[in-house]
C-alpha positions as CSV (number, residue, x, y, z in Angstrom):
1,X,-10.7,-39.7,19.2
2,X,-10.4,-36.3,20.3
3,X,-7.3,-35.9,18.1
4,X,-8.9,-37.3,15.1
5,X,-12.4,-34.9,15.7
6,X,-9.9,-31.8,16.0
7,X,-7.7,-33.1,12.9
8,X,-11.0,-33.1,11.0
9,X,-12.2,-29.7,12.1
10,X,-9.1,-28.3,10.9
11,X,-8.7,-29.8,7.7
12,X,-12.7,-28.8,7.1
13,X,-12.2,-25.5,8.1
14,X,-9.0,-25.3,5.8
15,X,-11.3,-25.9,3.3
16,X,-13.9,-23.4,4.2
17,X,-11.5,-20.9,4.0
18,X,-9.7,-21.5,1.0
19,X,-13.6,-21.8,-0.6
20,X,-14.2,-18.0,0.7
21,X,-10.7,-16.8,-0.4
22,X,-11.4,-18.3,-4.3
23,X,-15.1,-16.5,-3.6
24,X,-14.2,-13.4,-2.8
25,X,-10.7,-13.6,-5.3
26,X,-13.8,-14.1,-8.2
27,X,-15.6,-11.2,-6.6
28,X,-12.9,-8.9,-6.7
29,X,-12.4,-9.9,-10.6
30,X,-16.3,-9.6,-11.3
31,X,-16.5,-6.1,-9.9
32,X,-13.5,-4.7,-10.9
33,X,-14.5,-5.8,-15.1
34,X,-17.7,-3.7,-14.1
35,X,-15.9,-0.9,-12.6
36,X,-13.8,-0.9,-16.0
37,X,-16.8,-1.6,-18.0
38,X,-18.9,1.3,-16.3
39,X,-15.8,3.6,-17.1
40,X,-15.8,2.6,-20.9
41,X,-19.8,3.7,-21.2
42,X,-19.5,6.4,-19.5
43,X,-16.8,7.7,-22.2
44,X,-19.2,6.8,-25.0
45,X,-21.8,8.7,-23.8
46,X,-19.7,11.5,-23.1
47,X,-18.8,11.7,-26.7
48,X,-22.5,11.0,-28.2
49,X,-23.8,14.2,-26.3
50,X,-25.6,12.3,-22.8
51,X,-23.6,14.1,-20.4
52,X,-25.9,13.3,-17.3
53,X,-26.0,9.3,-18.1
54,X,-22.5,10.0,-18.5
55,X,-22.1,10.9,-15.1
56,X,-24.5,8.2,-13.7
57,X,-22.0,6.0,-15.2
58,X,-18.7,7.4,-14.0
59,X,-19.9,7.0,-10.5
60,X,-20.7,3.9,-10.8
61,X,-17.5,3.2,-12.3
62,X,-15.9,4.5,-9.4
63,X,-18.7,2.7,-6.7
64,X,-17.3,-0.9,-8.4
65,X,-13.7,0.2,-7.8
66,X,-14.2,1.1,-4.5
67,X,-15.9,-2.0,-3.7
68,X,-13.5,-4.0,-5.5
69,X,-10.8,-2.7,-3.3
70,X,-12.4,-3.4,-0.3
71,X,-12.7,-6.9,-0.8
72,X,-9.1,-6.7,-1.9
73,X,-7.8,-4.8,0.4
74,X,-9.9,-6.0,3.6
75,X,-11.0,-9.5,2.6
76,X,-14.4,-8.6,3.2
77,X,-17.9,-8.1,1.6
78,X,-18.5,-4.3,0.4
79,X,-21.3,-2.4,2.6
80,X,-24.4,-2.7,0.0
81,X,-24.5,0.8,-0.8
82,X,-24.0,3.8,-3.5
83,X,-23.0,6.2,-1.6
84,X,-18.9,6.8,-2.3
85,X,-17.9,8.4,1.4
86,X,-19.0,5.2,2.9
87,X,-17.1,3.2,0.9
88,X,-14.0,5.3,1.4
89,X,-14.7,5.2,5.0
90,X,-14.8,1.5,5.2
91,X,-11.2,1.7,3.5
92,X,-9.9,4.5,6.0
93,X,-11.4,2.9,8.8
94,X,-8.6,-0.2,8.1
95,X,-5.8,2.2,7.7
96,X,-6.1,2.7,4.1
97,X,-4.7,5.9,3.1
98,X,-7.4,7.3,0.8
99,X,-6.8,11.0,1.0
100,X,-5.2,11.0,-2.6
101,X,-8.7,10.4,-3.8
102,X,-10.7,11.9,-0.9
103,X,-12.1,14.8,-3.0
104,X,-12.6,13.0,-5.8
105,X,-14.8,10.9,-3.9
106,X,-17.2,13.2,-2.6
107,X,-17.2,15.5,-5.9
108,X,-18.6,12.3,-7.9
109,X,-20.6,11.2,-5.4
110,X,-23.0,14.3,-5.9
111,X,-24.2,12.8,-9.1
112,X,-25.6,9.3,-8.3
113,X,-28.7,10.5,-7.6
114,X,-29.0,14.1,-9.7
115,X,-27.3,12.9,-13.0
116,X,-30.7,10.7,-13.5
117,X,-33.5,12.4,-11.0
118,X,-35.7,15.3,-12.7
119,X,-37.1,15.6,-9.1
120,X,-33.4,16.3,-7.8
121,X,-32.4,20.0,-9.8
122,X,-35.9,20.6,-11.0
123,X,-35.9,19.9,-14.2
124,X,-34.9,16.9,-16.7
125,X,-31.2,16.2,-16.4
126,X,-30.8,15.8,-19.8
127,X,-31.0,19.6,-19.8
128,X,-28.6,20.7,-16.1
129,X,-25.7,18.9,-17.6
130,X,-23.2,20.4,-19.6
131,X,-20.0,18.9,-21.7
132,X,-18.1,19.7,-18.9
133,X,-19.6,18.8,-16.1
134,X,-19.4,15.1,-17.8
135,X,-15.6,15.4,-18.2
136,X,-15.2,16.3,-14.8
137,X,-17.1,13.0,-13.6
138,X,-15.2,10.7,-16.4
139,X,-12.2,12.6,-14.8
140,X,-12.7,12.2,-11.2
141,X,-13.6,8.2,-11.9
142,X,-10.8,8.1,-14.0
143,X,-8.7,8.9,-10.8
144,X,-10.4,6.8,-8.7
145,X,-9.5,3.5,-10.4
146,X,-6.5,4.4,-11.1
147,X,-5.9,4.1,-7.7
148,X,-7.9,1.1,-6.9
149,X,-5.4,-0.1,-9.7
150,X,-2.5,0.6,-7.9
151,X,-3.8,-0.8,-4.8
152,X,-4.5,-4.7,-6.5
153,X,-0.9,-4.8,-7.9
154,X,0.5,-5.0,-4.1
């Protein structure tokens, strides 16, 4: 009986965890789209002139790649945040080598919170934000999943 009970338990947890790895292999897919999707609005809005939604949009392009390679990578849930250092951190923390996009990382992350808060730079957004400013976001995010890219191909 007791051979039959473990043989079960086995087989169920088997099960279990070939439900979480199909789970978290749709998560990975679902997030990185979004990552990709993020990064293709963020270019429109670049050209059309909205430089600070641009911005907005590049980090969060880069928030879903980051996220997306830490269920990847670590075959875990992401932390439920925005803020990019602590993603990266959760990556480092496993021996990821993330100094490649280190910098990158903390330059975008500045712009969660300014690129859309009047309350942040004094003034309306719309109107601190320059051409450039947006290319350098679309840039740094740019960088960023490319090397979440390289990271799902292992």
């Amino acid at each position: 009986m007791y051979l039959f009970i473990t043989t079960v338990f086995y087989i169920l947890l088997n099960k279990l965890i070939m439900v979480a790895y199909r789970m978290k292999s749709a998560l990975v897919k679902i997030l990185w789209r979004q990552a990709l999707k993020n990064l293709e609005v963020s270019e429109k809005l670049l050209e059309e002139g909205f430089y600070n939604f641009s911005a907005f949009h590049a980090h969060q392009a880069a928030e879903y790649a980051l996220k997306t390679a830490i269920v990847f990578l670590l075959r875990e849930l992401p932390p439920k945040t925005h803020f990019l250092p602590e993603l990266l951190s959760a990556l480092q923390d496993e021996g990821i080598e993330v100094e490649d996009i280190r910098e990158d990382t903390l330059d975008l992350n500045l712009h969660y919170r300014i690129s859309l808060d009047p309350e942040a730079l004094g003034g309306p957004p719309y109107e601190t934000y320059s051409r450039r400013m947006g290319k350098l976001c679309l840039m740094w995010a740019r960088r960023i999943l490319k090397w979440t890219e390289k990271h799902l191909q292992k």
